[in-house]
ROKE-130906 format. One record per residue (C-alpha): x negated, y negated, z. Coordinates in steps of 0.1 Angstrom, whole numbers, padded with zeros to 4 digits, always signed. Layout:
BEGIN
XYZ...
END
This chain:
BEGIN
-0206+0092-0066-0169+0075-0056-0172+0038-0052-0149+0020-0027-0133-0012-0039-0137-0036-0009-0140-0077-0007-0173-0074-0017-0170-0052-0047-0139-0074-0057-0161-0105-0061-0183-0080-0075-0160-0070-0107-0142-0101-0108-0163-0107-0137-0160-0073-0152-0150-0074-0193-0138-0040-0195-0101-0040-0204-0079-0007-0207-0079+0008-0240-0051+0023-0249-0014+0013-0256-0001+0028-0229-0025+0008-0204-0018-0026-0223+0006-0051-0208+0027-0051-0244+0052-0073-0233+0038-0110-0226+0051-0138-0236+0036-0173-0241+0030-0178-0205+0048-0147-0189+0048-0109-0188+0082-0086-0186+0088-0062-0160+0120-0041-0171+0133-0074-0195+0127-0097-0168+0102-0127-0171+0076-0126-0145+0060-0160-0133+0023-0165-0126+0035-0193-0103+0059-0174-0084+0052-0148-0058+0056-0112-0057+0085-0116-0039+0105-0139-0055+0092-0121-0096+0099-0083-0085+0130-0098-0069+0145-0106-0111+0131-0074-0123+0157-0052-0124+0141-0020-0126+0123-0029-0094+0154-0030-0073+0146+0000-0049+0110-0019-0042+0127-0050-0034+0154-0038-0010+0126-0014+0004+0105-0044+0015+0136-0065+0025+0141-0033+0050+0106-0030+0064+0101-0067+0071+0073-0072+0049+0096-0101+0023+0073-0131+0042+0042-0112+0044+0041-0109+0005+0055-0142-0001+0023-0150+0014-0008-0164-0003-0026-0137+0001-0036-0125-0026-0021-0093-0027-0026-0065-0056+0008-0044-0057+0015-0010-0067+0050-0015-0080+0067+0018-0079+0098+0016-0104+0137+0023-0094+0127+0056-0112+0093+0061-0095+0118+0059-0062+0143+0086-0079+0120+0108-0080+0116+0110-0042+0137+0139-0026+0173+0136-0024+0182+0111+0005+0149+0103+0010+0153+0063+0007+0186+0064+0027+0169+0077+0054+0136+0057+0051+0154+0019+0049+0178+0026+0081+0162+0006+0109+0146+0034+0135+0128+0042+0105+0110+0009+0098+0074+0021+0107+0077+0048+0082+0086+0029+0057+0068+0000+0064+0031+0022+0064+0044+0040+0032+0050+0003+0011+0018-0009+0028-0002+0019+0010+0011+0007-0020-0010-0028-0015-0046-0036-0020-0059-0073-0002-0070-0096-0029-0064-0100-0066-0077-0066-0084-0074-0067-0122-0066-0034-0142-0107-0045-0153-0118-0041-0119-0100-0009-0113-0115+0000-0152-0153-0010-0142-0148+0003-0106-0142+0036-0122-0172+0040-0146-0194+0027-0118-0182+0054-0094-0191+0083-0125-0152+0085-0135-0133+0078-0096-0128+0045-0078-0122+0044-0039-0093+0016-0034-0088+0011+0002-0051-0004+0008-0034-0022+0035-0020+0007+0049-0058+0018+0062-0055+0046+0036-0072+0053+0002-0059+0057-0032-0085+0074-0060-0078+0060-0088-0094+0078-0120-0089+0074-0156-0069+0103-0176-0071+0097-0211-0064+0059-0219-0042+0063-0182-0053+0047-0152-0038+0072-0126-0038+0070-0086-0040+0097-0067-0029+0100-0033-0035+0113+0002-0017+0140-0005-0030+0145-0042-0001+0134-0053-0006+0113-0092+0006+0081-0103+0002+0066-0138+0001+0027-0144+0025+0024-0170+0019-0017-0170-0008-0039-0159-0021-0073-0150+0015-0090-0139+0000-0121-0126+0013-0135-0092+0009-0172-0078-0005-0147-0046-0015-0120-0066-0010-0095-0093+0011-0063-0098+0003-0030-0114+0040-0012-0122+0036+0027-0117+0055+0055-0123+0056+0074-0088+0059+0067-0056+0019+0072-0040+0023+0086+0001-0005+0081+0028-0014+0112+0048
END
């Protein structure tokens, strides 16, 4: 049975104790009071905005959501659980792909694809974990967009899938926001 993470299901698993197990799911690169996100130092008391905008393998993101508009939205308090595709998750899109998407007639496109990359409210890689086993091995996560992302465990991996069955792999988890948190992945997910 698939489980569909929604506001009540978050306060649900806010609780949960289940924590990834493997290295490649394990945020490896905290600091006293900070995590790094491509040898940047990310700030729980800054937003998304202002920590993705020092991380420079998150470049692409940043000028993506400078183009669609959405820079106040998650400066917001929100909270907001990100997706963060990487500069390389981007690469991997077809050539000219991004060039086309950030030019201005093109803001709705791009603007619904970056949404589906967000998930209201604060969801720990624990939620997504215990979300998972309760749903017999695949978790529902409804995003801003309207859309759904399965997310499913491969291995130690916590991987999305997307509407068009497209897979993702968290790569690093649990970069705490001021409005939020942010999950970096390693491709870009697309609503249908």
């Amino acid at each position: 049975m698939l489980k569909t993470l929604a506001p009540s299901l978050l306060a649900a698993t806010a609780a949960a104790t289940l924590a990834f197990a493997g290295p490649a799911l394990a945020n490896h690169h905290k600091g006293a009071d900070h995590a790094m996100v491509g040898g940047a130092a990310m700030y729980p008391a800054k937003t998304i905005v202002e920590n993705a905008s020092a991380a420079p393998n998150l470049t692409t993101l940043v000028a993506a959501v400078k183009a669609a508009g959405l820079v106040d939205t998650l400066a917001s308090p929100g909270p907001f659980t990100v997706f963060a595709p990487t500069d390389d998750a981007f690469a991997k899109l077809p050539a000219g792909t991004m060039e086309t998407l950030v030019k201005p007639e093109n803001k709705g496109l791009l603007t619904t694809i970056l949404t589906y990359h967000v998930v209201a409210g604060k969801v720990s890689a624990a939620d997504v974990v215990a979300l998972i086993k309760q749903g017999g091995g695949k978790a529902m996560i409804k995003t801003v967009q309207g859309g759904t992302l399965t997310a499913s465990l491969q291995g130690k991996n916590v991987v999305l899938t997307d509407a068009k069955g497209g897979k993702s792999i968290v790569t690093q988890t649990d970069v705490m926001q001021s409005n939020g948190v942010v999950h970096v992945i390693d491709t870009v997910v697309m609503p249908g």
